[in-house]
C-alpha positions, 0 to 999 in steps of 0.5 A, a space after each residue: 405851459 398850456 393854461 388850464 380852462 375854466 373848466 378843468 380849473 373848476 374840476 382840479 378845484 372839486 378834486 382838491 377840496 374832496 381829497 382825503 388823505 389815508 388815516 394810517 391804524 386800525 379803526 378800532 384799537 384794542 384797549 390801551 392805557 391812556 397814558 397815551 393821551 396824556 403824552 400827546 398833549 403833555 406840550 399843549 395848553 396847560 389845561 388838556 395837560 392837567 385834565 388828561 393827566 388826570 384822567 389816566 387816574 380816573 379812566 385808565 384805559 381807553 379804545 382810540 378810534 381811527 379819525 376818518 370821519 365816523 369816529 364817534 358812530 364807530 365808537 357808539 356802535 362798537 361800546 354798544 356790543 362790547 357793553 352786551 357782551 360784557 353781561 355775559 347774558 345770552 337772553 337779553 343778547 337775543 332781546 336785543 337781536 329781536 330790538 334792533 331786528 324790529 327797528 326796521 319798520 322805522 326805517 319803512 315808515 320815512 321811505 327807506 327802500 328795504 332792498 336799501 339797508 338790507 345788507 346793513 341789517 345783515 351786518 348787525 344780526 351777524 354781529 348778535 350772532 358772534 357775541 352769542 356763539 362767544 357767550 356759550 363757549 365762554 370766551 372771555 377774549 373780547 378780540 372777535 369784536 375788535 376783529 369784526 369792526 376793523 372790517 371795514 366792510 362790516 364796520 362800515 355797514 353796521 355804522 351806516 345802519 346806526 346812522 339809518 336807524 338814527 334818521 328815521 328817529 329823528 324824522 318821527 320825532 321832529 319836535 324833539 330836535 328840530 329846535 336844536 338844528 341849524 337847517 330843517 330836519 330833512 336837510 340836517 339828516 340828509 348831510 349830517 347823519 345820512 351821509 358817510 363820512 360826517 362826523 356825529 354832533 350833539 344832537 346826532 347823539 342824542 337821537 342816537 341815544 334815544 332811537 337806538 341805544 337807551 332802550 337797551 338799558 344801557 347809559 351813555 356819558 360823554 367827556 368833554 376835554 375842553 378848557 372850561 374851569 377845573 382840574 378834570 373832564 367834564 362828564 355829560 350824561 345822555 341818559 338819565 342813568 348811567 349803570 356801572 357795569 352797562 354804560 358807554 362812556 367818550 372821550 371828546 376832544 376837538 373834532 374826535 370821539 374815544 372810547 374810554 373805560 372808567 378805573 374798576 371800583 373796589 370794596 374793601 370788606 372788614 371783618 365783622 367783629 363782635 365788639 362784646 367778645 373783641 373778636 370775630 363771630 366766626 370762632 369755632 365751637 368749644 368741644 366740651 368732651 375734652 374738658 376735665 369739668 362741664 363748660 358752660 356756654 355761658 362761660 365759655 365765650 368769655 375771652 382767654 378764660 380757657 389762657 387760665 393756669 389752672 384750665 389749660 388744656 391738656 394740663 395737670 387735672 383740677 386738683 380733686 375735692 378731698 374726701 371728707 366727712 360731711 362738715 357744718 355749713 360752709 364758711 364761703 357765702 356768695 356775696 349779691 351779684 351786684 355788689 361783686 360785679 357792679 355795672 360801669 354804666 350804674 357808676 363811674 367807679 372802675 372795678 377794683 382788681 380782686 386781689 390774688 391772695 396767698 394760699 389760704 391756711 388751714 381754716 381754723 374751728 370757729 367759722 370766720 365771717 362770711 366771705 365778701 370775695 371770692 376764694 382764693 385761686 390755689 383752692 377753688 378753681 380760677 377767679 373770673 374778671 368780667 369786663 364790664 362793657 358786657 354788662 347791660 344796663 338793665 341787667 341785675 344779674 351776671 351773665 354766667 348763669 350757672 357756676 361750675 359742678 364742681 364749684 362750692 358756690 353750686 347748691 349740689 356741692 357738699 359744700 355749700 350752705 344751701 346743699 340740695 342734691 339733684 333731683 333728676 326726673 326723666 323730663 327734665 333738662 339737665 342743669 
Protein backbone atom coordinates (compact mmCIF):
# COMPACT_ATOMS: atom_id res chain seq x y z
CA UNK A 1 0.00 0.00 0.00
CA UNK A 2 1.08 3.53 -1.34
CA UNK A 3 1.81 5.91 1.71
CA UNK A 4 -0.29 8.96 1.73
CA UNK A 5 1.46 12.71 1.44
CA UNK A 6 1.51 15.04 3.70
CA UNK A 7 -1.08 16.62 1.87
CA UNK A 8 -3.79 14.01 1.84
CA UNK A 9 -2.78 12.88 5.20
CA UNK A 10 -3.62 16.82 6.43
CA UNK A 11 -7.12 16.56 4.22
CA UNK A 12 -8.36 12.79 5.88
CA UNK A 13 -7.40 14.57 9.26
CA UNK A 14 -9.62 17.66 8.57
CA UNK A 15 -12.53 15.27 7.39
CA UNK A 16 -11.97 12.95 10.64
CA UNK A 17 -12.30 15.90 13.24
CA UNK A 18 -15.37 17.51 10.97
CA UNK A 19 -17.09 14.29 10.69
CA UNK A 20 -20.65 14.19 12.64
CA UNK A 21 -22.62 11.12 12.79
CA UNK A 22 -26.43 11.35 12.19
CA UNK A 23 -28.72 11.77 15.51
CA UNK A 24 -31.45 9.09 14.84
CA UNK A 25 -35.16 11.19 16.07
CA UNK A 26 -37.06 13.89 15.80
CA UNK A 27 -35.81 17.32 16.61
CA UNK A 28 -38.28 17.99 18.45
CA UNK A 29 -40.52 15.26 20.50
CA UNK A 30 -43.95 15.55 21.31
CA UNK A 31 -44.56 15.95 25.30
CA UNK A 32 -43.56 12.70 27.02
CA UNK A 33 -43.17 11.50 30.86
CA UNK A 34 -40.01 12.00 32.29
CA UNK A 35 -39.72 8.74 33.32
CA UNK A 36 -37.63 8.58 30.59
CA UNK A 37 -35.05 10.56 32.00
CA UNK A 38 -35.17 8.70 35.00
CA UNK A 39 -34.56 5.36 33.16
CA UNK A 40 -31.72 6.62 31.41
CA UNK A 41 -29.72 7.45 34.53
CA UNK A 42 -31.29 5.13 36.99
CA UNK A 43 -27.48 2.94 36.58
CA UNK A 44 -25.52 6.04 36.76
CA UNK A 45 -24.21 8.36 39.67
CA UNK A 46 -26.30 8.07 42.39
CA UNK A 47 -26.90 11.57 42.71
CA UNK A 48 -28.54 12.04 38.78
CA UNK A 49 -30.47 9.05 39.85
CA UNK A 50 -31.86 10.78 43.06
CA UNK A 51 -32.62 13.92 41.57
CA UNK A 52 -34.05 12.55 38.15
CA UNK A 53 -36.45 10.39 40.13
CA UNK A 54 -37.11 13.23 41.46
CA UNK A 55 -38.03 15.39 39.15
CA UNK A 56 -40.87 12.88 37.50
CA UNK A 57 -42.64 14.40 40.67
CA UNK A 58 -42.13 17.90 40.42
CA UNK A 59 -41.69 18.31 36.49
CA UNK A 60 -43.53 15.29 35.01
CA UNK A 61 -43.30 15.98 31.48
CA UNK A 62 -40.79 16.87 29.34
CA UNK A 63 -40.01 17.67 25.40
CA UNK A 64 -36.32 16.02 24.62
CA UNK A 65 -34.52 17.91 21.80
CA UNK A 66 -32.47 16.17 19.05
CA UNK A 67 -28.46 16.54 20.17
CA UNK A 68 -27.41 17.72 17.14
CA UNK A 69 -25.49 20.80 18.32
CA UNK A 70 -28.68 23.69 18.59
CA UNK A 71 -30.49 21.69 21.35
CA UNK A 72 -30.98 24.55 23.44
CA UNK A 73 -31.70 27.30 20.43
CA UNK A 74 -33.99 24.88 19.62
CA UNK A 75 -35.59 24.47 22.95
CA UNK A 76 -35.86 28.27 23.52
CA UNK A 77 -37.16 29.06 20.16
CA UNK A 78 -39.73 26.13 20.44
CA UNK A 79 -40.78 26.94 24.44
CA UNK A 80 -40.82 30.48 23.04
CA UNK A 81 -44.08 30.05 20.75
CA UNK A 82 -45.60 27.14 22.59
CA UNK A 83 -45.52 29.64 25.60
CA UNK A 84 -47.57 32.01 23.21
CA UNK A 85 -49.68 29.77 21.98
CA UNK A 86 -50.80 28.54 25.36
CA UNK A 87 -52.22 32.13 26.20
CA UNK A 88 -54.57 31.76 23.70
CA UNK A 89 -54.57 35.49 23.07
CA UNK A 90 -54.42 36.67 19.68
CA UNK A 91 -53.51 40.46 20.51
CA UNK A 92 -50.53 39.90 22.08
CA UNK A 93 -49.72 37.05 19.56
CA UNK A 94 -49.71 40.18 16.95
CA UNK A 95 -47.71 42.40 19.51
CA UNK A 96 -45.34 39.85 19.69
CA UNK A 97 -45.36 39.47 15.57
CA UNK A 98 -44.79 43.48 15.50
CA UNK A 99 -41.84 42.86 18.46
CA UNK A 100 -39.76 40.66 16.62
CA UNK A 101 -40.54 42.12 13.08
CA UNK A 102 -39.09 45.46 14.58
CA UNK A 103 -35.85 43.51 15.79
CA UNK A 104 -34.76 43.79 12.55
CA UNK A 105 -33.16 47.10 12.88
CA UNK A 106 -30.58 45.43 15.58
CA UNK A 107 -29.65 43.53 13.02
CA UNK A 108 -29.01 46.68 10.65
CA UNK A 109 -27.14 48.53 12.94
CA UNK A 110 -23.95 45.79 13.35
CA UNK A 111 -24.03 45.31 9.66
CA UNK A 112 -25.95 42.24 8.78
CA UNK A 113 -26.88 42.65 5.07
CA UNK A 114 -30.93 42.29 5.04
CA UNK A 115 -30.88 40.20 1.85
CA UNK A 116 -28.77 37.85 4.68
CA UNK A 117 -31.36 37.12 7.49
CA UNK A 118 -34.38 37.92 4.89
CA UNK A 119 -35.51 34.42 4.74
CA UNK A 120 -34.81 33.78 8.49
CA UNK A 121 -37.43 36.44 9.14
CA UNK A 122 -39.86 34.58 6.94
CA UNK A 123 -39.40 31.98 8.74
CA UNK A 124 -40.64 33.35 12.12
CA UNK A 125 -43.44 35.54 10.79
CA UNK A 126 -44.76 32.26 9.34
CA UNK A 127 -44.71 30.72 12.47
CA UNK A 128 -46.75 33.91 14.21
CA UNK A 129 -48.76 33.33 11.41
CA UNK A 130 -49.79 29.56 12.11
CA UNK A 131 -50.20 30.24 16.14
CA UNK A 132 -53.08 33.06 15.04
CA UNK A 133 -54.99 30.87 12.35
CA UNK A 134 -54.61 28.14 15.37
CA UNK A 135 -56.15 30.58 18.08
CA UNK A 136 -59.21 31.65 15.89
CA UNK A 137 -60.07 28.14 14.95
CA UNK A 138 -59.81 27.21 18.52
CA UNK A 139 -57.22 24.49 18.09
CA UNK A 140 -56.09 23.14 21.27
CA UNK A 141 -53.82 20.54 19.56
CA UNK A 142 -50.34 22.22 19.92
CA UNK A 143 -49.02 19.26 17.16
CA UNK A 144 -48.73 22.20 14.14
CA UNK A 145 -45.88 23.55 16.25
CA UNK A 146 -44.08 20.31 16.93
CA UNK A 147 -44.56 19.85 12.94
CA UNK A 148 -43.19 23.11 12.05
CA UNK A 149 -39.78 22.99 14.17
CA UNK A 150 -39.15 19.26 12.74
CA UNK A 151 -38.85 20.97 9.40
CA UNK A 152 -35.63 21.15 9.40
CA UNK A 153 -35.72 23.91 6.93
CA UNK A 154 -37.98 26.05 9.04
CA UNK A 155 -36.55 25.03 12.43
CA UNK A 156 -33.21 25.81 11.36
CA UNK A 157 -34.17 29.06 10.00
CA UNK A 158 -35.95 30.22 13.00
CA UNK A 159 -32.92 29.16 15.27
CA UNK A 160 -30.68 30.63 13.17
CA UNK A 161 -32.70 33.92 13.33
CA UNK A 162 -32.70 33.50 17.38
CA UNK A 163 -29.03 33.36 16.98
CA UNK A 164 -28.78 36.69 14.87
CA UNK A 165 -30.90 38.47 16.87
CA UNK A 166 -28.99 37.25 20.03
CA UNK A 167 -25.38 38.64 18.21
CA UNK A 168 -26.57 41.94 17.59
CA UNK A 169 -27.69 42.17 21.18
CA UNK A 170 -24.73 41.10 22.33
CA UNK A 171 -22.51 43.74 20.18
CA UNK A 172 -24.74 46.69 21.39
CA UNK A 173 -24.64 45.77 24.85
CA UNK A 174 -20.87 45.00 24.92
CA UNK A 175 -20.47 46.04 28.89
CA UNK A 176 -23.21 43.50 29.96
CA UNK A 177 -21.34 40.31 28.82
CA UNK A 178 -18.05 40.98 27.88
CA UNK A 179 -16.47 40.61 31.30
CA UNK A 180 -18.10 37.22 31.07
CA UNK A 181 -16.56 35.89 27.91
CA UNK A 182 -13.18 34.16 27.27
CA UNK A 183 -12.22 35.93 23.92
CA UNK A 184 -13.46 39.46 22.90
CA UNK A 185 -16.93 39.92 21.96
CA UNK A 186 -16.77 40.09 18.21
CA UNK A 187 -14.58 36.70 18.15
CA UNK A 188 -17.20 35.10 20.96
CA UNK A 189 -20.01 35.85 18.59
CA UNK A 190 -18.52 34.80 15.43
CA UNK A 191 -17.81 30.89 16.69
CA UNK A 192 -20.34 30.79 19.42
CA UNK A 193 -23.52 32.19 18.55
CA UNK A 194 -23.13 32.93 14.65
CA UNK A 195 -22.02 29.66 13.98
CA UNK A 196 -24.71 26.60 13.39
CA UNK A 197 -24.16 23.83 15.15
CA UNK A 198 -22.39 25.44 18.44
CA UNK A 199 -24.19 24.42 21.31
CA UNK A 200 -25.61 27.68 23.35
CA UNK A 201 -23.64 28.59 26.83
CA UNK A 202 -24.59 30.54 29.97
CA UNK A 203 -23.99 33.66 28.73
CA UNK A 204 -25.60 32.85 25.23
CA UNK A 205 -28.67 32.49 27.08
CA UNK A 206 -28.67 35.11 28.99
CA UNK A 207 -28.37 37.74 26.19
CA UNK A 208 -30.86 35.62 24.42
CA UNK A 209 -32.90 35.99 27.44
CA UNK A 210 -32.71 39.65 27.60
CA UNK A 211 -32.68 40.46 23.49
CA UNK A 212 -34.98 38.64 22.74
CA UNK A 213 -37.35 36.87 25.04
CA UNK A 214 -37.80 38.58 28.55
CA UNK A 215 -39.65 41.67 26.62
CA UNK A 216 -42.11 39.40 25.80
CA UNK A 217 -43.37 39.00 29.59
CA UNK A 218 -42.35 35.56 29.74
CA UNK A 219 -39.73 34.02 32.21
CA UNK A 220 -36.94 31.69 31.71
CA UNK A 221 -35.72 28.89 34.32
CA UNK A 222 -33.02 26.47 33.62
CA UNK A 223 -32.49 23.17 35.78
CA UNK A 224 -29.09 22.38 36.26
CA UNK A 225 -28.57 18.35 36.93
CA UNK A 226 -25.57 18.26 38.38
CA UNK A 227 -24.04 16.88 41.26
CA UNK A 228 -24.20 19.55 43.78
CA UNK A 229 -25.86 18.74 47.35
CA UNK A 230 -29.58 17.96 47.70
CA UNK A 231 -32.02 15.61 46.82
CA UNK A 232 -33.47 17.59 43.68
CA UNK A 233 -32.52 20.05 40.53
CA UNK A 234 -31.11 23.10 41.15
CA UNK A 235 -33.43 25.53 39.35
CA UNK A 236 -32.05 29.03 38.01
CA UNK A 237 -33.78 31.93 36.93
CA UNK A 238 -32.89 34.16 34.03
CA UNK A 239 -35.57 36.45 34.41
CA UNK A 240 -36.48 38.32 37.50
CA UNK A 241 -39.81 36.73 37.39
CA UNK A 242 -41.06 33.46 36.49
CA UNK A 243 -45.09 33.57 35.82
CA UNK A 244 -46.75 30.29 36.12
CA UNK A 245 -48.57 30.03 33.04
CA UNK A 246 -45.69 31.94 30.71
CA UNK A 247 -42.24 30.48 31.64
CA UNK A 248 -39.78 28.65 29.73
CA UNK A 249 -38.48 26.05 31.66
CA UNK A 250 -34.83 23.59 30.84
CA UNK A 251 -33.28 20.77 31.57
CA UNK A 252 -29.65 20.99 31.50
CA UNK A 253 -27.72 17.88 31.68
CA UNK A 254 -24.00 17.86 30.49
CA UNK A 255 -23.69 19.26 27.07
CA UNK A 256 -27.69 18.81 26.67
CA UNK A 257 -30.86 21.28 26.91
CA UNK A 258 -34.66 19.64 27.34
CA UNK A 259 -37.65 21.30 27.69
CA UNK A 260 -39.49 20.52 30.79
CA UNK A 261 -42.77 21.19 31.91
CA UNK A 262 -43.46 21.73 35.96
CA UNK A 263 -46.58 19.33 37.59
CA UNK A 264 -50.07 21.79 37.26
CA UNK A 265 -50.77 22.99 40.74
CA UNK A 266 -54.28 22.36 42.17
CA UNK A 267 -56.52 24.33 44.50
CA UNK A 268 -58.45 22.60 46.57
CA UNK A 269 -61.83 25.13 47.38
CA UNK A 270 -63.91 24.26 50.74
CA UNK A 271 -66.90 24.82 51.14
CA UNK A 272 -67.49 28.18 52.94
CA UNK A 273 -69.35 27.19 56.05
CA UNK A 274 -71.23 29.71 58.18
CA UNK A 275 -69.88 28.35 61.86
CA UNK A 276 -73.05 30.54 63.60
CA UNK A 277 -75.64 28.15 61.91
CA UNK A 278 -72.84 24.96 61.14
CA UNK A 279 -73.90 24.82 57.84
CA UNK A 280 -73.24 26.42 54.35
CA UNK A 281 -74.65 29.79 53.39
CA UNK A 282 -75.91 28.46 50.39
CA UNK A 283 -79.17 26.67 51.99
CA UNK A 284 -82.36 27.71 50.56
CA UNK A 285 -84.95 30.09 51.63
CA UNK A 286 -87.73 28.87 53.95
CA UNK A 287 -91.19 29.13 52.22
CA UNK A 288 -93.30 30.44 54.53
CA UNK A 289 -96.58 29.79 52.66
CA UNK A 290 -96.76 26.11 53.49
CA UNK A 291 -96.20 26.91 57.26
CA UNK A 292 -99.50 26.42 59.39
CA UNK A 293 -98.13 29.48 61.72
CA UNK A 294 -96.01 32.92 60.60
CA UNK A 295 -92.15 31.99 60.73
CA UNK A 296 -90.03 34.32 61.77
CA UNK A 297 -86.69 34.62 59.96
CA UNK A 298 -85.16 35.15 62.99
CA UNK A 299 -86.43 31.60 64.10
CA UNK A 300 -86.13 30.13 61.16
CA UNK A 301 -82.26 29.94 60.87
CA UNK A 302 -82.09 28.27 63.82
CA UNK A 303 -80.58 24.53 63.18
CA UNK A 304 -83.26 21.51 63.14
CA UNK A 305 -85.84 23.64 64.70
CA UNK A 306 -88.32 22.85 61.80
CA UNK A 307 -86.69 18.47 63.02
CA UNK A 308 -89.29 19.39 66.00
CA UNK A 309 -92.47 16.82 66.49
CA UNK A 310 -94.50 19.26 66.94
CA UNK A 311 -93.35 21.60 63.49
CA UNK A 312 -93.10 18.83 61.23
CA UNK A 313 -94.02 19.52 57.80
CA UNK A 314 -96.91 18.36 56.40
CA UNK A 315 -98.10 16.78 60.14
CA UNK A 316 -100.84 16.99 62.14
CA UNK A 317 -101.84 21.12 62.79
CA UNK A 318 -100.90 22.79 65.86
CA UNK A 319 -103.32 21.89 68.39
CA UNK A 320 -106.13 25.07 68.14
CA UNK A 321 -106.31 27.32 71.35
CA UNK A 322 -109.58 26.26 72.74
CA UNK A 323 -112.36 28.80 73.03
CA UNK A 324 -112.79 30.44 76.04
CA UNK A 325 -114.27 33.20 77.71
CA UNK A 326 -111.96 35.74 78.55
CA UNK A 327 -109.90 34.70 81.91
CA UNK A 328 -107.87 36.80 84.58
CA UNK A 329 -104.47 37.67 83.77
CA UNK A 330 -102.46 34.52 82.60
CA UNK A 331 -100.49 32.75 85.46
CA UNK A 332 -97.29 32.15 82.66
CA UNK A 333 -94.87 35.63 82.82
CA UNK A 334 -91.57 35.31 80.80
CA UNK A 335 -88.71 35.38 82.97
CA UNK A 336 -85.80 38.16 82.06
CA UNK A 337 -84.15 36.97 78.65
CA UNK A 338 -80.89 36.91 80.65
CA UNK A 339 -81.81 34.87 83.34
CA UNK A 340 -83.32 31.87 81.01
CA UNK A 341 -80.57 32.08 78.20
CA UNK A 342 -77.46 33.41 80.21
CA UNK A 343 -74.20 33.99 77.66
CA UNK A 344 -71.41 31.45 77.90
CA UNK A 345 -68.91 34.21 77.46
CA UNK A 346 -70.76 36.02 80.89
CA UNK A 347 -70.07 32.58 82.59
CA UNK A 348 -68.47 29.45 82.75
CA UNK A 349 -71.67 27.98 83.48
CA UNK A 350 -72.96 25.64 80.65
CA UNK A 351 -76.92 26.08 80.06
CA UNK A 352 -78.70 23.53 82.41
CA UNK A 353 -80.89 21.40 79.79
CA UNK A 354 -84.67 22.49 80.52
CA UNK A 355 -86.08 19.58 81.49
CA UNK A 356 -89.28 18.40 79.38
CA UNK A 357 -92.19 17.90 82.06
CA UNK A 358 -95.01 15.58 81.85
CA UNK A 359 -98.52 17.10 80.58
CA UNK A 360 -99.34 19.85 82.63
CA UNK A 361 -102.63 18.99 84.83
CA UNK A 362 -105.59 21.23 84.64
CA UNK A 363 -104.49 24.62 86.14
CA UNK A 364 -106.13 24.58 89.69
CA UNK A 365 -108.49 28.23 90.80
CA UNK A 366 -105.89 30.01 92.43
CA UNK A 367 -103.15 31.42 90.29
CA UNK A 368 -99.69 29.48 90.92
CA UNK A 369 -96.47 31.80 91.15
CA UNK A 370 -95.26 33.13 88.03
CA UNK A 371 -93.62 30.68 85.92
CA UNK A 372 -89.45 30.76 85.81
CA UNK A 373 -89.55 28.47 82.69
CA UNK A 374 -91.10 27.84 79.81
CA UNK A 375 -94.52 25.82 79.34
CA UNK A 376 -94.39 22.50 78.79
CA UNK A 377 -94.03 21.21 75.31
CA UNK A 378 -97.79 19.25 74.93
CA UNK A 379 -99.35 22.67 75.68
CA UNK A 380 -97.53 25.59 74.26
CA UNK A 381 -95.64 24.67 70.95
CA UNK A 382 -91.78 23.58 70.99
CA UNK A 383 -89.13 24.57 73.71
CA UNK A 384 -86.22 26.27 71.98
CA UNK A 385 -82.61 25.29 73.01
CA UNK A 386 -80.30 28.12 72.05
CA UNK A 387 -76.80 27.43 71.25
CA UNK A 388 -75.00 29.61 73.13
CA UNK A 389 -72.06 30.25 70.63
CA UNK A 390 -74.87 32.72 68.91
CA UNK A 391 -75.01 34.71 71.45
CA UNK A 392 -72.68 38.07 71.65
CA UNK A 393 -71.07 39.13 74.20
CA UNK A 394 -72.64 42.62 73.93
CA UNK A 395 -76.02 41.43 73.52
CA UNK A 396 -78.52 41.64 76.48
CA UNK A 397 -81.33 40.27 74.31
CA UNK A 398 -82.18 36.91 72.46
CA UNK A 399 -81.72 36.79 69.00
CA UNK A 400 -85.43 35.97 68.13
CA UNK A 401 -86.99 39.11 68.02
CA UNK A 402 -90.57 38.36 68.19
CA UNK A 403 -92.45 35.08 69.45
CA UNK A 404 -94.90 33.09 67.40
CA UNK A 405 -98.72 34.73 66.80
CA UNK A 406 -100.07 32.15 68.19
CA UNK A 407 -97.86 32.27 71.39
CA UNK A 408 -99.25 33.46 74.91
CA UNK A 409 -95.81 34.99 75.49
CA UNK A 410 -97.17 37.37 72.18
CA UNK A 411 -99.03 40.59 74.06
CA UNK A 412 -101.72 40.31 71.25
CA UNK A 413 -102.48 36.88 72.58
CA UNK A 414 -105.43 36.60 74.86
CA UNK A 415 -103.65 35.36 76.77
CA UNK A 416 -100.96 37.17 78.08
CA UNK A 417 -101.00 39.36 80.90
CA UNK A 418 -100.06 42.53 79.11
CA UNK A 419 -102.95 41.73 76.25
CA UNK A 420 -103.06 44.56 73.83
CA UNK A 421 -104.48 43.88 70.56
CA UNK A 422 -103.13 45.14 67.22
CA UNK A 423 -103.33 48.07 66.39
CA UNK A 424 -102.88 48.21 62.48
CA UNK A 425 -102.63 51.51 60.92
CA UNK A 426 -102.11 51.65 57.10
CA UNK A 427 -98.14 52.84 57.09
CA UNK A 428 -97.06 50.80 59.34
CA UNK A 429 -95.23 47.21 58.66
CA UNK A 430 -96.75 44.39 60.21
CA UNK A 431 -94.94 42.96 63.18
Amino acid sequence: MNALSPDEMQRFQKLSNEFEPEVPGLLVSPKQSSHSIALEYANADPSFATKTNALTITHPMTRIMKRDGNCGWRAMAFGYFETLFSLRDILRVEQERIRIKSLAYTLDQVGYAEHLYEMFTDATDEMFAQISTAIQNSDPDESFLVNAFNDEYNSNSIVMHFRLLTSAWMKLNPAQYEPFLPAPLDQYCATEIDTVRSEIDQVGLQALTDGVISNAGFGVEVLYLDRSQGDTVTPHPFTQTCPSDATIRLLYRPGHYDIIYRAEQTVNVAPVVNFQYAMTSDYASWDQGALSFDANPHLMAIPNLMADPAFAMGGAPMSPVPSVSPSPASPYRLSPTQEMYPSQMQTNALVPPIPVSSPTPSLPSAAPPPMTTLPSRSTDGPQIRLNPLVMKPNLNHLPVTAPFKNSPYNQAHFRNQDFEPIHWAPNDSRK
